[in-house]
C-alpha positions as CSV (number, residue, x, y, z in Angstrom):
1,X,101.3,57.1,96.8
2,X,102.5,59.2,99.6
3,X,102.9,62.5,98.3
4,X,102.6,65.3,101.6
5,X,105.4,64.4,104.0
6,X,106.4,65.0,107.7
7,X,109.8,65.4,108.2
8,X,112.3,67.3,109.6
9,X,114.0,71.0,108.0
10,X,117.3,72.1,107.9
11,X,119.4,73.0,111.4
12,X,117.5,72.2,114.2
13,X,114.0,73.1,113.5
14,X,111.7,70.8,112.9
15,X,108.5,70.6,111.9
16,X,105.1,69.5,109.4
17,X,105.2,69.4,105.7
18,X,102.4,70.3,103.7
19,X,102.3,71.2,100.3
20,X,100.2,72.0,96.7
21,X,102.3,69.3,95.1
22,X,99.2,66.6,96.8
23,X,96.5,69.6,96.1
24,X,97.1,70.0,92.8
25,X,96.9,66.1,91.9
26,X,94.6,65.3,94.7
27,X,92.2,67.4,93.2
28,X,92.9,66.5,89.8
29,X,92.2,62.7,91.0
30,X,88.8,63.6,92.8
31,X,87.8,65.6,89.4
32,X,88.0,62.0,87.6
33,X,86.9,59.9,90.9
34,X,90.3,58.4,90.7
35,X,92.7,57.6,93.8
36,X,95.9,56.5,92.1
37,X,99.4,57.3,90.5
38,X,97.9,57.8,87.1
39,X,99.7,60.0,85.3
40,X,97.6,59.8,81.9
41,X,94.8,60.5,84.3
42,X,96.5,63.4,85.9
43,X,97.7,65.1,82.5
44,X,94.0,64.4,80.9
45,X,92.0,66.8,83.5
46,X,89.7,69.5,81.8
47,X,88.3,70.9,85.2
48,X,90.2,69.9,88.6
49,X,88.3,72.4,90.7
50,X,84.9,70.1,90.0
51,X,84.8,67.6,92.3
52,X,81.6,64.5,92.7
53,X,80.8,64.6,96.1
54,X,80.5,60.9,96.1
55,X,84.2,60.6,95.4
56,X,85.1,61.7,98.8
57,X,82.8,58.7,100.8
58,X,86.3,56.0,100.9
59,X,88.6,56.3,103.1
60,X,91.2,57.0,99.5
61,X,88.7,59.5,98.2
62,X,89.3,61.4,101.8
63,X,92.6,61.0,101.9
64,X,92.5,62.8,98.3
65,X,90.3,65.7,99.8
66,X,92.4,66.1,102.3
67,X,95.6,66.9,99.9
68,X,93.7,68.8,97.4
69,X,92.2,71.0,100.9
70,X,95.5,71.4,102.1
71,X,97.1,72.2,98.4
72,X,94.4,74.7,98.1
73,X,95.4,76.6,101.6
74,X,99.0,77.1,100.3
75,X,97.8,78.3,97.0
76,X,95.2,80.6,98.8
77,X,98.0,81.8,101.1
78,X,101.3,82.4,98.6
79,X,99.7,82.8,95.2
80,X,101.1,80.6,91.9
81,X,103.4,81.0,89.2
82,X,102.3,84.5,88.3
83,X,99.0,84.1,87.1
84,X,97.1,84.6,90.8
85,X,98.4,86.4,93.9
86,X,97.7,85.1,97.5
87,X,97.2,87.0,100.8
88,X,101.1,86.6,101.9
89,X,101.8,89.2,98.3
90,X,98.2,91.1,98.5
91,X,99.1,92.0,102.3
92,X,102.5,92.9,102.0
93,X,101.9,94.8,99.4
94,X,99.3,96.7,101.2
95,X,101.5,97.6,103.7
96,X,105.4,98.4,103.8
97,X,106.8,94.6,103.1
98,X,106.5,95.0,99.3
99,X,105.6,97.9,96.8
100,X,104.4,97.6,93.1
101,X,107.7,97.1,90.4
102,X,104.4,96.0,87.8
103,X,101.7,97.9,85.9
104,X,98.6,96.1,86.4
105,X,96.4,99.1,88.1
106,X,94.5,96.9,90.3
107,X,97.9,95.8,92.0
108,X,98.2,99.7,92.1
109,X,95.0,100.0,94.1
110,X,96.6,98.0,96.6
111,X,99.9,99.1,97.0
112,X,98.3,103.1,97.1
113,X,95.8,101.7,100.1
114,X,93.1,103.6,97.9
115,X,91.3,99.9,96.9
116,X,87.6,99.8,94.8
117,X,85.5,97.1,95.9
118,X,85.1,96.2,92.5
119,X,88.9,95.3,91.8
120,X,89.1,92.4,90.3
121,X,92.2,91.1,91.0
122,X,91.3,91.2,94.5
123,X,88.0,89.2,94.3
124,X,90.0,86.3,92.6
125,X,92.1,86.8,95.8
126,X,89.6,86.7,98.4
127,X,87.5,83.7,96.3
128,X,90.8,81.6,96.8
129,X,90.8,81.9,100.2
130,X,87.2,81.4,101.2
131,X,87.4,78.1,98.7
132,X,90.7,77.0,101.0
133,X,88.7,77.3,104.1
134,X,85.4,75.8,102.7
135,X,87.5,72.7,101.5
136,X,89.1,72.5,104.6
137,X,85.9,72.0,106.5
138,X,84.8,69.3,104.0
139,X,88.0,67.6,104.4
140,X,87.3,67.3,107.8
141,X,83.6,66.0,107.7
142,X,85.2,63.3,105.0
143,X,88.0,62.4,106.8
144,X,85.8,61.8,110.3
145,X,83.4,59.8,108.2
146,X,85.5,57.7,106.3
147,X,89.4,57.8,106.9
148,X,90.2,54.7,109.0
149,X,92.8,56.6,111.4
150,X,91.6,60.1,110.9
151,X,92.9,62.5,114.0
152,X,96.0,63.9,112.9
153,X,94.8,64.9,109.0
154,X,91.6,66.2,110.8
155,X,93.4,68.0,113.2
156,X,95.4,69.5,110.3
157,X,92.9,70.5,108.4
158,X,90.6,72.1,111.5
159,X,93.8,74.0,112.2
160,X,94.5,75.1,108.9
161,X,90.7,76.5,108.6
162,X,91.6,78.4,111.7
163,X,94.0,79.7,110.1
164,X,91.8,81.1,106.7
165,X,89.7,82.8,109.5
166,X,92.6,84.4,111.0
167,X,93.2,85.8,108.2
168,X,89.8,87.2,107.2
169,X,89.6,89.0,110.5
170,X,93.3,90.2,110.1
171,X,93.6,91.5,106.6
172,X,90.0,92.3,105.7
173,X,87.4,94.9,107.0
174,X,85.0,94.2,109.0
175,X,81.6,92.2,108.0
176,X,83.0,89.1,106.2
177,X,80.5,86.4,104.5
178,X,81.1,83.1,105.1
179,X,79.7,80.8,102.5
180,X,79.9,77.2,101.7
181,X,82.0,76.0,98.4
182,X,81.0,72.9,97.9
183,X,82.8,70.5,96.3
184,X,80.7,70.3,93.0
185,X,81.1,74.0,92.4
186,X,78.1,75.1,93.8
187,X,77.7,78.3,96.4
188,X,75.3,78.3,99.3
189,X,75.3,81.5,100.5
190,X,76.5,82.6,104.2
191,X,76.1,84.7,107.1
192,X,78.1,88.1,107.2
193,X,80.1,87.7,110.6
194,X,82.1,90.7,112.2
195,X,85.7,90.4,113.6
196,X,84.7,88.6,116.7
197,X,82.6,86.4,115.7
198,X,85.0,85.2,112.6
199,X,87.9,84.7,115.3
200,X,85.6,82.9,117.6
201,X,85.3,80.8,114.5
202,X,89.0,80.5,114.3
203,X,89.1,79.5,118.0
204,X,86.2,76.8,117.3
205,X,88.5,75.0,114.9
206,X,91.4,75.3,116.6
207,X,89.3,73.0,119.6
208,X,88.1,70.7,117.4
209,X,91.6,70.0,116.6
210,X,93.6,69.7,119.7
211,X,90.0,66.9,120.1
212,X,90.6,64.7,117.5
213,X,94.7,64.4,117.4
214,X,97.6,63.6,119.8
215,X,100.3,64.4,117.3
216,X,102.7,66.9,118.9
217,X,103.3,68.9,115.8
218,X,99.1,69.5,114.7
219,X,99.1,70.6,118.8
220,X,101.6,73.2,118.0
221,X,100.2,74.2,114.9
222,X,96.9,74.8,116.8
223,X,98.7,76.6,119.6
224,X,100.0,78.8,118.0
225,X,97.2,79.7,115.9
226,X,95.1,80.4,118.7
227,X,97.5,82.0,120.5
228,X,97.4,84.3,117.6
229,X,93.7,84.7,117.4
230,X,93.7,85.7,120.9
231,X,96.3,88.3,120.2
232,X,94.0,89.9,118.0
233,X,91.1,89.9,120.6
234,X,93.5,91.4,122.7
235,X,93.7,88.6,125.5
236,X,97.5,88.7,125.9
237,X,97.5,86.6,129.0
238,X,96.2,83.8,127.3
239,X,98.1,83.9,124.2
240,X,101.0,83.6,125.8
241,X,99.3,80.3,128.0
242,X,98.4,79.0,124.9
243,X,102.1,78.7,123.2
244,X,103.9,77.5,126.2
245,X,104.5,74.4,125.7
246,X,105.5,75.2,122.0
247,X,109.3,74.3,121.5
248,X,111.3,77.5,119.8
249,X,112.5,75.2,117.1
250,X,109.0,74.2,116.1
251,X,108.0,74.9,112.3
252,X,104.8,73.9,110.3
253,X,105.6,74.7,106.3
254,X,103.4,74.9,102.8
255,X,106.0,73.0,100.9
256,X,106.2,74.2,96.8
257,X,107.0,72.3,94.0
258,X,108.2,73.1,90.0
259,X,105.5,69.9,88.9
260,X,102.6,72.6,87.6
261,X,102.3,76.2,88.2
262,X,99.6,75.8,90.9
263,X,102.2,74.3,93.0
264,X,104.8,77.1,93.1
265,X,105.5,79.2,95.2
266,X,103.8,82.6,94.1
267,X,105.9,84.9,96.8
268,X,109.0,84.1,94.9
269,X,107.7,84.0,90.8
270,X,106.0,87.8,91.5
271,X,108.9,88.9,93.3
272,X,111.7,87.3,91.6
273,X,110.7,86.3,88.1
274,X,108.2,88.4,86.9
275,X,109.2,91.0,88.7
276,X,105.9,92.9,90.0
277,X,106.6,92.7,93.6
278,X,110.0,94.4,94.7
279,X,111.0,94.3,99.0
280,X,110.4,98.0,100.1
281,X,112.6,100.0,102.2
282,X,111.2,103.0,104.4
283,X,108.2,103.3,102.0
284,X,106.3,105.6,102.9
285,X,107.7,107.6,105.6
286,X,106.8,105.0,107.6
287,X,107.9,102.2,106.6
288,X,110.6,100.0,107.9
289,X,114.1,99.6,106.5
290,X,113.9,96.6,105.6
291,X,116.5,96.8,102.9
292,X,118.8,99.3,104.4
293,X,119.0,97.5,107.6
294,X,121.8,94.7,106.9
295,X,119.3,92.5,109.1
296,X,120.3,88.5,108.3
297,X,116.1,88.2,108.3
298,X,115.6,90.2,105.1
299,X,118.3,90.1,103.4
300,X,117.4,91.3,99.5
301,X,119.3,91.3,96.3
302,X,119.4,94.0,93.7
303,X,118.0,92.7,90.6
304,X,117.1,95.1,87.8
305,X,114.6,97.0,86.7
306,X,111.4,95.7,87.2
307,X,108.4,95.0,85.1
308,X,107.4,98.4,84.9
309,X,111.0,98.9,83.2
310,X,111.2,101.9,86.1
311,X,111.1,100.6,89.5
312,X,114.2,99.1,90.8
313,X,113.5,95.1,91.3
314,X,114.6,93.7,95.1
315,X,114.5,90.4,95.4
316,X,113.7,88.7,99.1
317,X,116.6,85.8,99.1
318,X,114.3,84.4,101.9
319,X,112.3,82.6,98.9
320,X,115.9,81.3,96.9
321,X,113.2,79.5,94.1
322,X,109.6,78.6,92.9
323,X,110.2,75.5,95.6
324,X,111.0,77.1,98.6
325,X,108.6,76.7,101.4
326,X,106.9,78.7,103.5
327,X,106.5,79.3,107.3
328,X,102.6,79.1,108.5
329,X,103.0,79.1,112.0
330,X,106.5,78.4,114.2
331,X,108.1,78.5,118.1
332,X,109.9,81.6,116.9
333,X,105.8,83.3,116.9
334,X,105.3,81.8,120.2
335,X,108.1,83.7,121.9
336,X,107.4,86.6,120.3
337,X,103.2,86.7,121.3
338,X,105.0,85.6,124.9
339,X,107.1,88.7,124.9
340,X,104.2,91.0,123.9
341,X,102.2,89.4,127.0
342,X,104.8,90.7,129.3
343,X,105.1,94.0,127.5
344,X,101.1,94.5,128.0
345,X,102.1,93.3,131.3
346,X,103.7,95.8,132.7
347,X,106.9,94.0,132.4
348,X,108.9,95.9,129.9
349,X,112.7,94.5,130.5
350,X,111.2,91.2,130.5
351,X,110.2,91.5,127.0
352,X,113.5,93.1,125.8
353,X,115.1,90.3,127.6
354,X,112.7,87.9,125.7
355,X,113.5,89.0,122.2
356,X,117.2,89.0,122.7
357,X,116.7,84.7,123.7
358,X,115.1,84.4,120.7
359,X,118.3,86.3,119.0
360,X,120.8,84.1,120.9
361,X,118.7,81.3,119.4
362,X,119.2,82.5,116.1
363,X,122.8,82.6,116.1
364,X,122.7,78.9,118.4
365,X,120.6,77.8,115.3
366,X,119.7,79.8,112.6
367,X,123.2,80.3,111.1
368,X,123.4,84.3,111.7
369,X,124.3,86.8,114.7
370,X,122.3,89.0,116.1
371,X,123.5,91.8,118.4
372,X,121.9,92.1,121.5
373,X,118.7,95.2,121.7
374,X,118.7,97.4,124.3
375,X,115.9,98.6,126.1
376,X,114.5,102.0,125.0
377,X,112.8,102.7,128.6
378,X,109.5,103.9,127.8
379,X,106.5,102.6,126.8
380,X,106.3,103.9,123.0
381,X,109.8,102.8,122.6
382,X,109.3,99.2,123.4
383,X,106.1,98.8,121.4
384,X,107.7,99.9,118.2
385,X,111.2,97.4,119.3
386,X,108.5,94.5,119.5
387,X,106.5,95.2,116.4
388,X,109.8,96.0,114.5
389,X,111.3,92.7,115.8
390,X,107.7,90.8,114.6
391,X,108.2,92.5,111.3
392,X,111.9,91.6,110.5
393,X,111.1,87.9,112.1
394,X,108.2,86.8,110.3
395,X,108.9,89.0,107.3
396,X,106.6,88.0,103.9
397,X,104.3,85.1,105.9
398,X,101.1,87.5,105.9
399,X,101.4,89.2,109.7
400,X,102.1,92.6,108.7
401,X,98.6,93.6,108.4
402,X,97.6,92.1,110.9
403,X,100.1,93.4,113.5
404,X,99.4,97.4,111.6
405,X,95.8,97.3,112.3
406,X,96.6,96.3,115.9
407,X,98.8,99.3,116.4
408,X,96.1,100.9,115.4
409,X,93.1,99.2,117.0
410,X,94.9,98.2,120.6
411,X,98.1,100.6,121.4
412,X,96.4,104.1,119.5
413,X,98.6,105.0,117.2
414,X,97.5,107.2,114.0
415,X,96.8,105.3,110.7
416,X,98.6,108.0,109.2
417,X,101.8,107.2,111.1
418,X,101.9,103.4,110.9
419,X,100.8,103.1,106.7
420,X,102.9,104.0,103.8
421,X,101.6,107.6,104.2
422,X,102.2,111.1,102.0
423,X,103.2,111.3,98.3
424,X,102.8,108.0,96.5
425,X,106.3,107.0,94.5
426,X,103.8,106.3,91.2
427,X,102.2,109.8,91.6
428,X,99.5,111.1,93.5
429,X,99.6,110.2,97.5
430,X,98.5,107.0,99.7
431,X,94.8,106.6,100.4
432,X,93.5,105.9,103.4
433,X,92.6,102.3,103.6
434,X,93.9,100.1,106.8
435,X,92.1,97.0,105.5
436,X,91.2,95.4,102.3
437,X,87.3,95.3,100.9
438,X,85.2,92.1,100.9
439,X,84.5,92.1,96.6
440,X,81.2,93.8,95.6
441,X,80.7,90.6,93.5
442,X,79.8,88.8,97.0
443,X,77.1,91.4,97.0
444,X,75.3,88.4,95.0
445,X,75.0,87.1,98.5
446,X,71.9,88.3,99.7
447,X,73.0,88.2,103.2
448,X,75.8,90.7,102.3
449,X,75.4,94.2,101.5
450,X,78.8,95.8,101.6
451,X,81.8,96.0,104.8
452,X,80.0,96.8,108.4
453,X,82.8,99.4,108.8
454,X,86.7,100.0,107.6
455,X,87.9,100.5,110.8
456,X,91.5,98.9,112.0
């Protein structure tokens, strides 16, 4: 039963498919130590995140591991069908992309960067994406051990736990445990690791993967995940090295499917359907206009009231249904970390001319026009024309944060004038929070007493 497929996506861009639809019945089928298209056996499991370790020594039992891992990275990354939230809504939240159209007070937390360590929405949050990674590096071990042609699904999967590290360092504060989830429920308890050493981490897996596979698309989807890890360190040089020989038209996508809640995609049911998460425009003071703008990227749709019966509802028609996939990594992040390297370069009209190929390419292949920027001239001006253009390209795929801390951290601007700042639109005013807080529940582990620092 082949149920994750490589194929090609619309236009020219082509790319890896990946998707919950094989997590959510890989996992169910590992829960029974069953490989097979049973759908009696599917319907009758109590418990799919319990998993005998045993199931997982044959090749088929591997194979399964490997689309439950994978199933539970998109989960992880993009939520469900509006029971859990995932680090693409939690972050965008955070930070200018979305603002809160709910009630839940937790959400509130996150949206008014002002976030307890005790929320509890957020702990479900972070526990999703520490299992995704953990599976991941089982999935590997498993597939090494017992698939009969292993090196692209390994490469995949040492990519994609690159890729939860990434986002540890980029969306949470610094000091973050890393424990093992193993596949029988049970915790062993890990090291707390600072910034650098959780993207060193990231880069680790990353070279484990371009080791094991020669498929072009798993070298891309590495590339460009180290590329971005090196962003964050702040070696721009070899970012842009690393992406080179990453085609523009490149795309690697969680697909999403209507078969069970699990597998939809949660960025479209909390935006669109239940209406909690509405597409913010200049929120803030400081944040972009992303509605306002008439960009082709973001384009948003007036929907309602939201489920606060108050806030107006904006729905992103990037996500048109619970189905839609989503962009992990693509060629379009490539030339954009490439232009970045020239602007830290020196090399300012190079980078201006960089992002205006990537807008002829758009209306070559996209479907939509772009007009042509100009460059500003100074310094200041071209740093926020790059992060502006990063924010409108890969809008709602969980780089926001990432790319605010780092004007921040590594070109000095204020907090204060990068965050949703001032008088909050629910009452009261935005905290001060420029990351998000490991739980205090992982204060269970004994190597973990609390965040190292909240720094950017």
């Amino acid at each position: 039963m082949t149920i994750a497929t490589k194929g090609y996506r619309a236009m020219t861009r082509t790319g890896y498919r990946r998707g919950v639809l094989a997590g959510a019945v890989a996992l169910g089928l590992l829960a029974l130590g069953v490989v097979g298209c049973s759908t009696t056996s599917i319907l009758n499991v109590t418990d799919p995140d319990i998993i005998n370790p045993g199931d997982v020594s044959t090749p088929d039992g591997a194979v399964a591991l490997y689309n439950g891992a994978i199933g539970q990275f998109a989960y992880a990354n993009a939520g469900n069908a509006g029971g859990t939230e995932g680090q693409i809504l939690v972050s965008g939240m955070f930070t200018d992309e979305y603002h809160l159209s709910g009630t839940f007070p937790t959400r509130l937390e996150y949206d008014q960067r002002a976030i307890s360590d005790k929320n509890g929405t957020l702990e479900g949050v972070f526990r999703d994406l520490q299992r995704a990674r953990s599976y991941l590096e089982h999935a590997a071990v498993a597939l090494e051990a017992s698939a009969p042609t292993p090196g692209s699904r390994v490469g995949e999967v040492f990519s994609l736990a690159g890729y939860t590290y990434i986002t540890m360092a980029e969306n949470y504060c610094e000091g973050v445990p890393i424990s093992d989830y193993a596949l029988d429920g049970t915790i062993t308890y890990g090291p707390t690791l600072n910034r650098a050493d959780i993207l060193a981490r990231a880069l680790a897996d990353f070279d484990s993967s371009d080791a094991v596979t020669s498929d072009a698309d798993i070298a891309n989807l590495a590339a460009v995940g180290r590329a971005r890890a090196l962003v964050d360190e702040g070696n721009f040089a070899q970012a842009a090295a690393a992406v080179t020989a990453v085609p523009t038209n490149f795309q690697y996508v969680n697909t999403h499917s209507t078969n069970s809640g699990f597998e939809q995609n949660g960025v479209y049911v909390f935006n669109w359907q239940s209406g909690r998460w509405s597409v913010s425009d200049n929120e803030g003071v400081n944040g972009l206009d992303y509605r306002s703008a008439g960009d082709p990227r973001v384009v948003t749709t007036d929907a309602g009231p939201g489920f606060d019966g108050n806030s107006e509802l904006y729905g992103l028609n990037k996500y048109a249904g619970p189905s839609s996939s989503i962009v992990v990594a693509d060629g379009i992040e490539a030339r954009l970390i490439e232009a970045e390297a020239m602007l830290q370069n020196g090399d300012g009209p190079g980078m201006v001319n960089a992002l205006n190929a990537l807008r002829a390419d758009a209306a070559d292949n996209g479907g939509f026009n772009l007009p042509a920027l100009t460059d500003p001239g100074t310094t200041d001006g071209r740093v926020d024309m790059l992060f502006r253009e990063r924010a409108f390209w890969l809008f709602a795929t969980g780089h926001r944060l990432g790319d605010m801390r780092r004007l921040v951290r590594q070109y000095g601007r204020s907090a204060d004038a990068v965050f949703p700042s001032g008088p909050y639109f629910k009452g009261g005013n935005y905290g001060t929070d420029v990351n998000l807080p490991v739980p205090f529940a992982e204060q269970n582990n004994p190597n973990f007493t609390g965040c190292l620092n909240r720094d950017p």
